[in-house]
C-alpha positions as CSV (number, residue, x, y, z in Angstrom):
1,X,40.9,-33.9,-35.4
2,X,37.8,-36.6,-36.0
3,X,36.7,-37.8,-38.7
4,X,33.3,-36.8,-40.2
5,X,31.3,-38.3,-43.1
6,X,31.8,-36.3,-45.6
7,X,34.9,-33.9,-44.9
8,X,37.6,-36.2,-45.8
9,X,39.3,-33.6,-48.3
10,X,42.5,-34.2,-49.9
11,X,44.6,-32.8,-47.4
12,X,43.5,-35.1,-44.7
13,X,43.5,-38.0,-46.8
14,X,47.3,-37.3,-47.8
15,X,48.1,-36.7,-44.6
16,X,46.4,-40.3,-43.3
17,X,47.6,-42.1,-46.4
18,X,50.9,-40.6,-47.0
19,X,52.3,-43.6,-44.7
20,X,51.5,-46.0,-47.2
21,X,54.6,-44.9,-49.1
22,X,57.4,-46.0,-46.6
23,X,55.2,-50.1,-46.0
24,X,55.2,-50.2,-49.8
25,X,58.8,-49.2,-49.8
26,X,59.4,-52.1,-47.5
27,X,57.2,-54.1,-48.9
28,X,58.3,-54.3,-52.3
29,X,61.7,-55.5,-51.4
30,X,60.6,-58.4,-48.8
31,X,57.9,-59.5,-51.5
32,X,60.0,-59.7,-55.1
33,X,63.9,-58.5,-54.1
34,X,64.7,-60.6,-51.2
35,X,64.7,-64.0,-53.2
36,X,67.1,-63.0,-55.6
37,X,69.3,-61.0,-52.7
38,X,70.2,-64.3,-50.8
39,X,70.5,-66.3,-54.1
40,X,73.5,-64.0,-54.9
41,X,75.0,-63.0,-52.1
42,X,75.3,-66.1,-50.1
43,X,75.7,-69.8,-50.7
44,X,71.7,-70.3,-50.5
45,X,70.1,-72.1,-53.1
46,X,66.5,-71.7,-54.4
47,X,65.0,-74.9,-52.2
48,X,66.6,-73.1,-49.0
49,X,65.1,-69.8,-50.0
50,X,62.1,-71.1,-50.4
51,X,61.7,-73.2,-47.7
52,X,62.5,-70.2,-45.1
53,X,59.9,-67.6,-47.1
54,X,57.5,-70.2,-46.6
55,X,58.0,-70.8,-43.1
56,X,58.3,-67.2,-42.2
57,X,55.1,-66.4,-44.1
58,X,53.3,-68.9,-42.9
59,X,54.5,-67.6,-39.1
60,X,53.7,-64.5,-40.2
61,X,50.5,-65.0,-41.4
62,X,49.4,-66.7,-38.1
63,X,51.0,-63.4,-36.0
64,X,48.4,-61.2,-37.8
65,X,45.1,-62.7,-36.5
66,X,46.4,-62.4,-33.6
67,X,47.7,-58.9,-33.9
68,X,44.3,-58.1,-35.5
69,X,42.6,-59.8,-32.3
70,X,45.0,-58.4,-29.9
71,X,44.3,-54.4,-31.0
72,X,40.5,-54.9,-31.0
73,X,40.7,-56.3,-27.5
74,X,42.8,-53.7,-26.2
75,X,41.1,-50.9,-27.7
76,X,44.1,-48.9,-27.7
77,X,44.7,-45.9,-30.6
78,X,45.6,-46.9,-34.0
79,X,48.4,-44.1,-33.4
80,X,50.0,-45.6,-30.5
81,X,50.1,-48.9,-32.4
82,X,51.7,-46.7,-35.4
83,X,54.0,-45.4,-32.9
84,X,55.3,-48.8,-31.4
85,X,56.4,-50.1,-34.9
86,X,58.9,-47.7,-36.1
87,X,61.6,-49.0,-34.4
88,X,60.9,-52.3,-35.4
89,X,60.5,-51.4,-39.1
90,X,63.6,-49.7,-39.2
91,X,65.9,-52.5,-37.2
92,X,63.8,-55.3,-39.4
93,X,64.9,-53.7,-42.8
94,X,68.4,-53.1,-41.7
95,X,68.9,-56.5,-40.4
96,X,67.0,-57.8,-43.3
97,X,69.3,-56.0,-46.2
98,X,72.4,-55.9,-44.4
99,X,73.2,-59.2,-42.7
100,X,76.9,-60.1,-41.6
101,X,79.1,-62.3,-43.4
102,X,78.4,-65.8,-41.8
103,X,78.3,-69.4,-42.3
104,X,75.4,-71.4,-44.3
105,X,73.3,-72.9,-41.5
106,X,73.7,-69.3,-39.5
107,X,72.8,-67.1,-42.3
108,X,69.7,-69.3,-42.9
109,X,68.9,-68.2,-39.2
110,X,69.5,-64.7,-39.8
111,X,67.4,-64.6,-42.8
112,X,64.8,-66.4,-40.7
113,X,65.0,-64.0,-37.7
114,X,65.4,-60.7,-39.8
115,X,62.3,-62.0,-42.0
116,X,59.8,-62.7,-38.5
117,X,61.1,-59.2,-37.1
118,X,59.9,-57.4,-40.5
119,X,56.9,-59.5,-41.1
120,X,55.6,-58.8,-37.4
121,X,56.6,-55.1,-37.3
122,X,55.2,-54.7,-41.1
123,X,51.5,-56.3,-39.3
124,X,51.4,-54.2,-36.9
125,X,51.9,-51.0,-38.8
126,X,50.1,-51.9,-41.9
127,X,46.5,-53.4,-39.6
128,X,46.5,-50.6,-37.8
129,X,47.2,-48.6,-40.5
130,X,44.5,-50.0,-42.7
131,X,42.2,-50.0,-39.3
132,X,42.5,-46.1,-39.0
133,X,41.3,-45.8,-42.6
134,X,38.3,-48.3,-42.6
135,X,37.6,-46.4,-39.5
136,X,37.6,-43.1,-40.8
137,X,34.4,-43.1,-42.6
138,X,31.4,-45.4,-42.5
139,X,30.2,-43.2,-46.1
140,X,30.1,-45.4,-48.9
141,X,31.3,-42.7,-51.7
142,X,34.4,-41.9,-49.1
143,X,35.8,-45.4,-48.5
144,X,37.1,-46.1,-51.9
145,X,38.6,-42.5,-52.0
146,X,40.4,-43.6,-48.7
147,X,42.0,-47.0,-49.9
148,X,42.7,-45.1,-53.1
149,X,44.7,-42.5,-52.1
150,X,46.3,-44.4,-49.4
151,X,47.3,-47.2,-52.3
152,X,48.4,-44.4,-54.4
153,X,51.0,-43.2,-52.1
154,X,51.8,-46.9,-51.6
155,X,52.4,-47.7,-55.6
156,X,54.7,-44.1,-55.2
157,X,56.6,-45.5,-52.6
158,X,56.8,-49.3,-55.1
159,X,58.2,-46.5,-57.2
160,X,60.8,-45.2,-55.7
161,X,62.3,-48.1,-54.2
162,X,61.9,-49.7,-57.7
163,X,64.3,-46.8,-58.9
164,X,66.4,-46.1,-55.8
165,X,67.6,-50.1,-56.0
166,X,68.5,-49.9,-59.1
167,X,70.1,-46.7,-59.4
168,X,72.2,-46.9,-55.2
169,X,71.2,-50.6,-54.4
170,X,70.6,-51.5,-50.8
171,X,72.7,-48.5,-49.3
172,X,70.2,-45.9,-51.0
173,X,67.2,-47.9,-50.4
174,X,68.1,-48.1,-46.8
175,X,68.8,-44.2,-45.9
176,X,65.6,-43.1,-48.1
177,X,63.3,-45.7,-46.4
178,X,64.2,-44.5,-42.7
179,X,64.0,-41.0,-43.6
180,X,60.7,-41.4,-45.4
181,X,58.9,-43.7,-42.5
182,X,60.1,-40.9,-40.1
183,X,58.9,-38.5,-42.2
184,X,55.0,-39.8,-42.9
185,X,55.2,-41.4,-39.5
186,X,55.2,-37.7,-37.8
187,X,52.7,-36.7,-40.2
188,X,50.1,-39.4,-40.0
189,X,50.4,-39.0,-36.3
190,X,50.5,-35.5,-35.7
191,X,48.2,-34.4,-38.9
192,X,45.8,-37.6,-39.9
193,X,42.5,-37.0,-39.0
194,X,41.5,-39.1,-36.0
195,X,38.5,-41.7,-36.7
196,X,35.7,-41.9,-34.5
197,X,35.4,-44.5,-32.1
198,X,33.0,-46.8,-30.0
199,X,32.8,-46.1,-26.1
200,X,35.6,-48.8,-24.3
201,X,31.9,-50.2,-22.5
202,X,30.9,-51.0,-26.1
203,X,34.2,-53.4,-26.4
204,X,34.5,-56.9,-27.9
205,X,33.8,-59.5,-26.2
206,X,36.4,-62.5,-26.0
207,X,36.9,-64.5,-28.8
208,X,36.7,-61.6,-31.1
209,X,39.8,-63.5,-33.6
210,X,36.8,-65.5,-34.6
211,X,34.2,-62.8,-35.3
212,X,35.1,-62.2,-39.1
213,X,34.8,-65.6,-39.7
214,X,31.4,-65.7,-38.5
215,X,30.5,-63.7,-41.5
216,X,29.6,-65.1,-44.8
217,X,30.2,-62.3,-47.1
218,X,33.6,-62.3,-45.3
219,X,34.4,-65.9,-45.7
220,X,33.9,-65.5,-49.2
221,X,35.5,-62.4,-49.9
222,X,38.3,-63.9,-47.9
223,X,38.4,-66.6,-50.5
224,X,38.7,-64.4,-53.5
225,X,41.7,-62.3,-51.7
226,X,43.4,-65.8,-51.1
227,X,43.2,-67.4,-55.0
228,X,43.8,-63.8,-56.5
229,X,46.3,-63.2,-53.9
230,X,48.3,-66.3,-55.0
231,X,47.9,-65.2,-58.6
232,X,49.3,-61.9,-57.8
233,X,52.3,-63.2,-56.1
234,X,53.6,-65.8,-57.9
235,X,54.9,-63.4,-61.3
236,X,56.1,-61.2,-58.3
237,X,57.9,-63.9,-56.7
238,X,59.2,-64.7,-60.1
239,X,60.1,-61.9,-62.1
240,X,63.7,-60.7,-61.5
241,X,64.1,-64.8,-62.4
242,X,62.0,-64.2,-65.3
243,X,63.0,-61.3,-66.8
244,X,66.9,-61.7,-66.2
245,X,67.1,-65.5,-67.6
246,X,64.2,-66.0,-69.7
247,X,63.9,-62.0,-71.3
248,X,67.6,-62.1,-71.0
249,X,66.9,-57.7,-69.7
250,X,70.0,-58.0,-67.2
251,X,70.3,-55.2,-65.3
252,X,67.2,-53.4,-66.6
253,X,64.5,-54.7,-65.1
254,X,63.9,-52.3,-62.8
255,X,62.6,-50.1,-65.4
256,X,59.8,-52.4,-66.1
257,X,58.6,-52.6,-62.5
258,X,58.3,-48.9,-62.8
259,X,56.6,-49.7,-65.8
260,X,53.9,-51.6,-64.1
261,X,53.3,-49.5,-60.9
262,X,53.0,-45.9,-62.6
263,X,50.5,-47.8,-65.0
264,X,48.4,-49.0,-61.7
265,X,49.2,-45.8,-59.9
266,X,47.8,-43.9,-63.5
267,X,44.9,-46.5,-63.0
268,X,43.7,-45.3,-59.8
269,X,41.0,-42.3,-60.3
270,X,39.4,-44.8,-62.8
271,X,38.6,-47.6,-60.5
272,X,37.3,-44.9,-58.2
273,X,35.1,-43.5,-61.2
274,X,34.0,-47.4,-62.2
275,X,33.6,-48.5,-58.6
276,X,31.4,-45.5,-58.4
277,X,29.6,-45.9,-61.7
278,X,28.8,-50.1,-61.4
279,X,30.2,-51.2,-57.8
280,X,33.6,-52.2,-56.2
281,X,32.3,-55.8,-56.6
282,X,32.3,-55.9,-60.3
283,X,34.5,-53.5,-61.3
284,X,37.5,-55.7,-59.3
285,X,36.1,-59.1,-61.3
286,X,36.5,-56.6,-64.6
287,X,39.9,-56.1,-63.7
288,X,40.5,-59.3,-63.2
289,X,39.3,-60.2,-66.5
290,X,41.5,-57.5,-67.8
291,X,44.8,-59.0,-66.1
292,X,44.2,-62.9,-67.4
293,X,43.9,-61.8,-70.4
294,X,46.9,-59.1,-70.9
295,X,49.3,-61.3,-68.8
296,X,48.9,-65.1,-71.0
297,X,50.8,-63.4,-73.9
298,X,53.7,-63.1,-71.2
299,X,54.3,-67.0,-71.9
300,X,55.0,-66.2,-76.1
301,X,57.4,-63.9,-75.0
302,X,60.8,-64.5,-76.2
303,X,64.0,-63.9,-74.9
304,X,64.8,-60.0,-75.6
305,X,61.3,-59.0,-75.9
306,X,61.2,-56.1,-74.1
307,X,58.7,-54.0,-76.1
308,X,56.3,-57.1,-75.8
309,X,57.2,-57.1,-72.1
310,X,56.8,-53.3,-71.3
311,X,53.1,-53.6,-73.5
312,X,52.2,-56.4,-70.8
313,X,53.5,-54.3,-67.7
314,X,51.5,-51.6,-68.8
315,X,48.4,-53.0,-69.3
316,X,48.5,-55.6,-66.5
317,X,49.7,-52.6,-64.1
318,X,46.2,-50.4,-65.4
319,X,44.4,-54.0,-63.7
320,X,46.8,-53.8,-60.6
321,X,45.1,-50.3,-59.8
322,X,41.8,-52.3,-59.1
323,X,43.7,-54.8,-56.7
324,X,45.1,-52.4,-54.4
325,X,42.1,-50.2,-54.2
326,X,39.2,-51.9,-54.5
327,X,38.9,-54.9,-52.2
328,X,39.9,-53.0,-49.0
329,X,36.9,-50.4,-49.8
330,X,35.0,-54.1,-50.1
331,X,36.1,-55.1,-46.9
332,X,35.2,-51.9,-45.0
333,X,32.1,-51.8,-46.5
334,X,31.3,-55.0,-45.1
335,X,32.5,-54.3,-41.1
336,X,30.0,-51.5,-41.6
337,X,27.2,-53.8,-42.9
338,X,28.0,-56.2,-39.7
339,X,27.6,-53.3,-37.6
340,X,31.3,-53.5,-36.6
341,X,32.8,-50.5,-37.3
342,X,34.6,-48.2,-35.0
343,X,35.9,-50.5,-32.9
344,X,36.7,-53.9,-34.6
345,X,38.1,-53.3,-37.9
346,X,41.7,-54.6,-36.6
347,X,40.1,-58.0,-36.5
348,X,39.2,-58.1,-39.7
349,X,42.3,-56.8,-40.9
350,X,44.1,-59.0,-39.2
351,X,42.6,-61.8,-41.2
352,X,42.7,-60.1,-44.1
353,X,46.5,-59.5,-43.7
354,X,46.7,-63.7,-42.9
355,X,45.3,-64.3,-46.3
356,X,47.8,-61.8,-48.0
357,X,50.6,-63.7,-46.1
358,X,49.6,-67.1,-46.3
359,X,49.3,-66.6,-50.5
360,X,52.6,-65.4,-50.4
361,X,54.3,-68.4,-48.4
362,X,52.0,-70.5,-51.1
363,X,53.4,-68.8,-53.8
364,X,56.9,-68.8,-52.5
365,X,57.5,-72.4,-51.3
366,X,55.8,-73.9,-53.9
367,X,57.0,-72.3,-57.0
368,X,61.1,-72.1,-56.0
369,X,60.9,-75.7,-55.3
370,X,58.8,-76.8,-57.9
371,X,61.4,-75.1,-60.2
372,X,64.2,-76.3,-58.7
373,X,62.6,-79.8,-58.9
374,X,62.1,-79.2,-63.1
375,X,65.9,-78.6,-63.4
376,X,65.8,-74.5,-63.3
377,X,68.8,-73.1,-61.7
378,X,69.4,-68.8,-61.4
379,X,72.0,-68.0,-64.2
380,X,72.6,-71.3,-65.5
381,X,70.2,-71.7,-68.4
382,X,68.2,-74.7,-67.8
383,X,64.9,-75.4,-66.9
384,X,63.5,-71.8,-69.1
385,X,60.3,-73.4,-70.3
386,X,59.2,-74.3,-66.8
387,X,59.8,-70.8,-65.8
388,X,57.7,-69.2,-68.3
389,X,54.8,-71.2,-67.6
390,X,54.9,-71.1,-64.0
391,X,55.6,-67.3,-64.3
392,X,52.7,-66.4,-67.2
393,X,50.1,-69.5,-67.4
394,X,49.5,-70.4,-63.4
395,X,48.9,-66.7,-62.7
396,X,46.2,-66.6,-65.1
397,X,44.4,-69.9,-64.8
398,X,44.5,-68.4,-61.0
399,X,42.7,-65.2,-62.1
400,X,39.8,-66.6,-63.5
401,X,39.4,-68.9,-61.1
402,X,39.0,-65.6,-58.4
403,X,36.7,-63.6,-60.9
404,X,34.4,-66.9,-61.0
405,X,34.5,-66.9,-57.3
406,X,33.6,-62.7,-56.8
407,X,31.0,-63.2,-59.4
408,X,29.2,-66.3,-57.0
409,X,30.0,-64.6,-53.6
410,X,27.1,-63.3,-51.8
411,X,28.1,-59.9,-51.9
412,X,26.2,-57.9,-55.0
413,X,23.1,-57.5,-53.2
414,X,25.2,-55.5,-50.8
415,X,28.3,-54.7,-52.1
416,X,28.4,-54.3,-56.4
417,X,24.8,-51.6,-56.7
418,X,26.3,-48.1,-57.6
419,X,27.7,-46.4,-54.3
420,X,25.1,-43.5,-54.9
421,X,22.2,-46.2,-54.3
422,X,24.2,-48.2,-51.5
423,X,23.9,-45.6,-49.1
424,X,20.0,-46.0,-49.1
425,X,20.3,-49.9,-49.1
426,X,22.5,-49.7,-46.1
């Protein structure tokens, strides 16, 4: 089935976006689990962690270009790209979350190894994934219903492996995560509406890695996804740290995670309505505004404020909703302004995926170390103050600094009018 402007209803939309549950469900645990995982159950201290995250990331993040570059050369289905990474999602998670009892230096080579298979089986699904969507339709009122309901099923799966950890740990997590990839992997194949693509004798030229770069609007919006990106990740990177030594929540956390995706997931239908109403543009630097200033009182928290704490996930999780939906509807609204859509999105999603890495190895190898460095050790007490502020203040200072940076990119001429003038302007 193609894809037409225009009738994307809800069924084909669940159908295409449906797979976002089982990467989020992945996703969640390589991004804020994995840290504390190997801090408990091997002899791996924080500096060790780090320094692998950070080197797989950074690997990682150089793999997706390349990915991204690879696809649009090749021209080959985003289904048959879908198809080749199953395998290597479900032996990447089980190698990842179940590793062998083994000596220091080898499990640090494990954890490297498992991390590079999941990171480079997570890019290929998740650009060709987000390829098929920016693909789908080139209608400016459609595209932010398609990240949305695509990040919707994603912050469902964040969910559900939020709960499933906490209620069967790993084990649980495990057996639901292969039958659910399975499960929207058949249906997104068989079921997805197909997008419409450009003639092979219409295909990129060589060099086409560079291509996004070439673009201003891109550069820039690339440079708001990398500072927000960084802001994002380092409470993520943080919290279980956070709220089991300086909240003092134990074995409830969990609860506040879920907390702080239903709020986003909640969020969604009302960043489609402002994004509608006043642009994607500004209605992401409103929610960023939102987030900075919801997230400082984090850093008066004190230890056993959990009411405090679940106010703060609620209302930082409504601004979440704008992160996951909006940029991506910003991004394929500027392939189609570049005249590059139907055939080259996986280039720029490739990039985009680098700067999602790449503020997640920045995020991960310098906060760990920095607070080991301040004296801050998992369980033992020390070094609390350091943690808050790294944890609440960064994130925010971080935040403004990527709303002041949306605000100045060259993109409201194009990108922030109301959707229901854009389609005239473009």
């Amino acid at each position: 089935m193609k894809a037409q402007a225009g009738t994307l209803n809800l069924a084909a939309l669940f159908s295409y976006g449906l797979f976002g549950l089982p990467l989020a469900m992945l996703a969640l645990p390589i991004y804020i689990y994995v840290a504390p995982f190997y801090a408990q159950r091997s002899r791996l201290d924080l500096a060790q962690i780090g320094a692998v995250l950070l080197a797989a990331r950074v690997a990682a993040a150089f793999i997706d270009p390349a990915l991204g570059a690879w696809m649009a050369r090749k021209g080959r289905a985003y289904a048959v790209l879908i198809a080749m990474s199953l395998p290597l999602l479900l032996l990447g998670f089980g190698a990842l979350f179940h590793p062998p009892a083994l000596p220091e230096a080898a499990t640090l080579a494990w954890f490297l190894a498992a991390l590079l298979l999941v990171y480079a089986a997570f890019g290929l699904a998740s650009i060709a994934h987000q390829s098929w969507g920016a693909a789908l339709t080139q209608a400016p009122a459609q595209r932010v219903r398609v990240t949305a309901v695509r990040e919707g099923c994603g912050l469902l799966g964040v969910i559900v492996a939020a709960g499933l950890t906490s209620v069967s740990g790993y084990d649980g997590l495990s057996l639901a995560f292969a039958a659910c990839l399975l499960a929207a992997g058949a249906l997104l194949l068989a079921r997805a509406p197909r997008p419409l693509m450009r003639a092979a004798d219409n295909a990129p030229p060589p060099g086409t890695w560079r291509l996004p770069l070439r673009q201003r609007p891109f550069r820039w919006l690339f440079a708001v996804l990398l500072v927000n990106g960084v802001a994002a990740a380092i409470p993520a990177t943080l919290f279980l740290f956070f709220a089991s030594d300086y909240l003092r929540l134990g074995h409830y956390a969990s609860p506040f995670l879920i907390v702080y995706f239903c709020a986003a997931a909640a969020s969604m239908p009302a960043w489609v309505a402002l994004a509608r109403r006043f642009g994607e543009a500004r209605a992401w630097g409103g929610a960023m505004l939102l987030a900075a200033s919801v997230f400082v009182w984090a850093y008066g928290l004190d230890a056993g404020g959990a009411w405090g704490f679940a106010a703060i996930c609620l209302l930082s999780g409504l601004a979440l909703g704008a992160d996951l939906a909006l940029p991506p509807a910003l991004l394929a609204g500027l392939i189609a302004a570049a005249g590059h859509a139907g055939r080259q999105e996986a280039a720029y999603f490739g990039w985009w995926n680098w700067g999602v890495q790449m503020s997640l190895a920045l995020a991960a190898g310098i906060a760990l170390p920095l607070l080991g460095w301040l004296g801050y050790v998992p369980g033992a007490g020390g070094g609390l103050p350091a943690l808050s502020a790294t944890y609440a203040l960064l994130p925010c200072a971080l935040k403004l600094l990527a709303a002041l940076l949306l605000w100045r990119a060259p993109l409201q001429h194009i990108y922030s009018q109301p959707v229901e003038n854009r389609a005239c302007a473009s």
